[in-house]
VOTI-406274 format. One record per residue: residue in three letters; x, y, z of N, C-alpha, C, O in turn. Coordinates in steps of 0.2 Angstrom, whole numbers, plus 5000, padded with zeros to 4 digits. Example, Ala and Ser with C-alpha at 12.3 -4.5 7.8 and 13.67 -1.06 7.14 Angstrom:
<mikols>
ALA506649725039506249785039506649845039507149835042SER506449895035506849955036506450005039506750065040
</mikols>
This chain:
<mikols>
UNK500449945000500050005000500450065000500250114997UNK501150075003501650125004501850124997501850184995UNK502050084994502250084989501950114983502350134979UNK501250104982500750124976500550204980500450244975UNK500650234985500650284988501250334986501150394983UNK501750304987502550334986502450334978502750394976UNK502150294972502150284964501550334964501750384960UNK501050344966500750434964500850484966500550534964UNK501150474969501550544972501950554966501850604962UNK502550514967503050524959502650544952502750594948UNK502350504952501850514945501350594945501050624940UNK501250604951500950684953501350734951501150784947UNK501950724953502650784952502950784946503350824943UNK502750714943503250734936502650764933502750814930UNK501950734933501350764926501450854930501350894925UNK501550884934501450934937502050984936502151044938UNK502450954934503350984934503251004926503351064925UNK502950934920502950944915502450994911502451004905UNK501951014916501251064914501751114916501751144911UNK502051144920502451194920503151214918503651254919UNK502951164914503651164911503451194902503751224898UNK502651164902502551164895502051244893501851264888UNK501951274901501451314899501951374900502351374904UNK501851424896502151504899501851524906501251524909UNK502251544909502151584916501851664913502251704910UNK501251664915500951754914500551774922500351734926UNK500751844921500451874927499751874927499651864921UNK499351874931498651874933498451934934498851974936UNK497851954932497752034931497852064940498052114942UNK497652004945497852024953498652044954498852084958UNK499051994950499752024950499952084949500252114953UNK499652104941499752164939499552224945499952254948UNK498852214945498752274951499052284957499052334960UNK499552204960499752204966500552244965500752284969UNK500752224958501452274957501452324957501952354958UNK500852364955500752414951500652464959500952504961UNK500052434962499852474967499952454976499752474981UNK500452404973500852444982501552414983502052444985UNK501552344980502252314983502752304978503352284980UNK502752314970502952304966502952224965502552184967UNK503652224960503852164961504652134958505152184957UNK504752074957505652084956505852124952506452144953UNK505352144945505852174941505552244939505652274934UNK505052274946504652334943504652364949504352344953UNK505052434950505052464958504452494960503952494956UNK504452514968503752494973503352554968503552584963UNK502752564971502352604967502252644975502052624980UNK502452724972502552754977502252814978502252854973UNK501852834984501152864983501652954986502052954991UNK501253004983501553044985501653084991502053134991UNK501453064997501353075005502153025006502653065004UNK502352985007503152975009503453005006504053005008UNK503253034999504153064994503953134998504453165001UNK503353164997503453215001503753235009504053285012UNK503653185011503853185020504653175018505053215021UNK505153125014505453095013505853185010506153215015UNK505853215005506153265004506053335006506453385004UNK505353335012505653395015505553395022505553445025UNK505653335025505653335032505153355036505353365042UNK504453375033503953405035503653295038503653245034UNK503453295045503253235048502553235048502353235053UNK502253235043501453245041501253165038501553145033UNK500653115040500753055039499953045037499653105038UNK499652995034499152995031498753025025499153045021UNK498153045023497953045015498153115016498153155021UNK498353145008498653195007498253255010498453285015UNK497653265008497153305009497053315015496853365016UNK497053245024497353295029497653355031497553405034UNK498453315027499253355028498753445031498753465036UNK498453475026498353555027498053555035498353605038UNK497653525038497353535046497853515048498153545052UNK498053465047498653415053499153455055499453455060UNK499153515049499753535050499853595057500253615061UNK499153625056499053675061499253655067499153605069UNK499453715071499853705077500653655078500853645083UNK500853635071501253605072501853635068502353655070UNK501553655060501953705056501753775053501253805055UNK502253805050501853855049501453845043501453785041UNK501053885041500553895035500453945031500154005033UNK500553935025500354015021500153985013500053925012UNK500054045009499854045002500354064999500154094994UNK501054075000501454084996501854044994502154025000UNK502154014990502753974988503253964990503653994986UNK503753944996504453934998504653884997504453834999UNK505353894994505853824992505653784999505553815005UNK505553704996505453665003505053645006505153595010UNK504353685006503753705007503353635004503553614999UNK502753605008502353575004501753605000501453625004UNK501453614994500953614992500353564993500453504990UNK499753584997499553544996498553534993498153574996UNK498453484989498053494982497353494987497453474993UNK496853504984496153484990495953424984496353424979UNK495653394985495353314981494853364975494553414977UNK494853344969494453364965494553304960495053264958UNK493753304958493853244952494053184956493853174962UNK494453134952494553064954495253064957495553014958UNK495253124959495853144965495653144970495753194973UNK495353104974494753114980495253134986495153174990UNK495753084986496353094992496653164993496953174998UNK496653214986497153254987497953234986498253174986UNK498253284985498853274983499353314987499153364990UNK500053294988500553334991501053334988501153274985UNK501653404986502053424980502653444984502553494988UNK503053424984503653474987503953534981504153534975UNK503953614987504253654981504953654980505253654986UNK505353644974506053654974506253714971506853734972UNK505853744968506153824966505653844963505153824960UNK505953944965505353984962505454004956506053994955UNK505254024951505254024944505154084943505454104938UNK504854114946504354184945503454194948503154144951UNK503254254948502754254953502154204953501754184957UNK502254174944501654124942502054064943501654014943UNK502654054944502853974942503253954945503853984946UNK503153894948503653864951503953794949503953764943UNK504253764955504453684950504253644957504253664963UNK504053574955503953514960504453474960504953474957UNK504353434964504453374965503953344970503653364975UNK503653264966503353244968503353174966503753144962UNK502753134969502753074966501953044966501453054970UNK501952984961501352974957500753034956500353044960UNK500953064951500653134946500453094940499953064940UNK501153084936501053064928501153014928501552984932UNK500752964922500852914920501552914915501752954910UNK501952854919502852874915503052784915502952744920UNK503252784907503352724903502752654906502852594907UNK501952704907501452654907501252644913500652624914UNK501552664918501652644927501352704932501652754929UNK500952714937500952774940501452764945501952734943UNK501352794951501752804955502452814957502852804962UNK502652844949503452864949503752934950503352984950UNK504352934952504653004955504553074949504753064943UNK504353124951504653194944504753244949504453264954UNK505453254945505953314950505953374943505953374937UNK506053424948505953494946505253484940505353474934UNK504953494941504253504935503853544936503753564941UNK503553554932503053634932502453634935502153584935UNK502353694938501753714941501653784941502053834943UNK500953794937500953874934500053874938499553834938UNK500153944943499753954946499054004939499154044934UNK498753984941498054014936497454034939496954034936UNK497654064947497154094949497054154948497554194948UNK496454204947496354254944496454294947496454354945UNK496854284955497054344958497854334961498154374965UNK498154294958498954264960499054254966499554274969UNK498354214970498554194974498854094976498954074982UNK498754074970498953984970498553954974498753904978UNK497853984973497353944975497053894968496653844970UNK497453894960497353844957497953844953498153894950UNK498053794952498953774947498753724941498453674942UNK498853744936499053684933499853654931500353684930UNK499653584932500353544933500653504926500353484922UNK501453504927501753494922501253384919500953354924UNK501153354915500753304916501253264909501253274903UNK501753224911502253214906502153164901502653164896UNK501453114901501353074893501053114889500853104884UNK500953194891500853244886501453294885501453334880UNK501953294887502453314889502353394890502753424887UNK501853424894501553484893501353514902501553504908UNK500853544899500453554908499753534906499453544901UNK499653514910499153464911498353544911498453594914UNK497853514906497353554906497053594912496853654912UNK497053534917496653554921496853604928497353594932UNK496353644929496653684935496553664942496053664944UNK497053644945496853614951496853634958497453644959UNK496553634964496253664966496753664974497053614976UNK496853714976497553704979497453734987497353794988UNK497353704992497453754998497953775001497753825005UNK498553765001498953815003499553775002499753714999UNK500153825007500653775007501053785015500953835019UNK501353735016501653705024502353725021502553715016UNK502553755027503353765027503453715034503153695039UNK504353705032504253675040504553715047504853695051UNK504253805046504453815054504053815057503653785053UNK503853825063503553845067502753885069502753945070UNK502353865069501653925066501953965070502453965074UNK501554025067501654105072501254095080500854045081UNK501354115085500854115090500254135090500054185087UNK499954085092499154115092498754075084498154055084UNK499254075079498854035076498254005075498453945075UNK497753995075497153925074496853925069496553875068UNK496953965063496753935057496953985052497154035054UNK496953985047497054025039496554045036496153995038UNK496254075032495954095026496154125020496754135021UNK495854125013496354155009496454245009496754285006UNK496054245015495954335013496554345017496654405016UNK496754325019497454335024497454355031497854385034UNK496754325035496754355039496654265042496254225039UNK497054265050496954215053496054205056495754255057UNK495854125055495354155055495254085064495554035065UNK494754095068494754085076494054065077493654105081UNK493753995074493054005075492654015084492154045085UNK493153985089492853985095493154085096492754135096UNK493654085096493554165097492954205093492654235098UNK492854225088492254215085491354215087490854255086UNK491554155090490954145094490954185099490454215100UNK491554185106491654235111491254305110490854335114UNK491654335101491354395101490654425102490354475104UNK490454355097489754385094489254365103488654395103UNK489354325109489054325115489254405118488954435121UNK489854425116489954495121489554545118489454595121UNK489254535112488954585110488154575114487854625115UNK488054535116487254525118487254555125486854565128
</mikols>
């Protein structure tokens, strides 16, 4: 009985050696996505979302989906609407960008334009989540304040049509004192003070 046990066995590993010997090995549409969207794999690097390349090149410690990074950051960095080498840019969710996006700035260009660095923006040789250093972003807000940009989008090799909707950007000093929130009008804005006011008036 050991014997005719031990003979299919053998005859299992050879018919199973020989199907895999004869058939081509193809990835599975689950591979593709698994390379694609988070671990890579041997011969394809990680796919890499742009919150670590941002944290990674400017030392700003801001963690989860992009579109947080702008509150999170309050009381911990400073915050403004103006562009500084080093600074995060970061996008509000618009369209099929639901997470929001984060850009680190590496230089200024002039009062409309600057350059990024960021990762998974463009689709580059077929793959998202690839690195692009120094790349365009031209501010197109009607009042120059980079409340909307459009960004360099490189399978067009151009700037990408669309204007995209931008809330500010994170430096990494220090907020000023007293801080508790931003507006674009330039005035800090304090909802619980706010409220204080409007009871002192009663």
């Amino acid at each position: 009985m050991t014997k005719r046990i031990l003979a299919l066995a053998a005859a299992l590993s050879v018919g199973a050696l020989s199907i895999s010997l004869a058939t081509p090995t193809t990835a599975s549409p689950i591979d593709d996505i698994l390379a694609v969207g988070g671990g890579g794999s041997v011969s394809l690097p990680p796919y890499l979302q742009c919150v670590p390349y941002a944290r990674q090149v400017t030392g700003i410690h801001l963690f989860g989906d992009a579109h947080t990074w702008w509150n999170q950051a309050q009381g911990h960095y400073a915050r403004g609407f103006a562009p500084k080498v080093g600074a995060v840019m970061t996008f509000k969710p618009h369209g099929k960008m639901v997470l929001g996006h984060v850009a680190a700035v590496s230089k200024i260009v002039d009062s409309r334009t600057i350059l990024l660095r960021h990762a998974n923006w463009s689709i580059i040789n077929g793959r998202r989540g690839q690195i692009e250093n120094d790349v365009e972003a031209v501010d197109v807000s009607p009042n120059n304040d980079w409340s909307a940009v459009r960004v360099w989008f490189d399978p067009i090799k151009s700037l990408g049509s669309t204007a995209w909707p931008v809330q500010g950007f994170i430096y990494k000093d220090k907020p000023a004192h007293g801080e508790h929130g931003l507006s674009r009008s330039g005035r800090e804005t304090d909802p619980i003070g706010q409220l204080i006011a409007v009871f002192m008036k009663w």
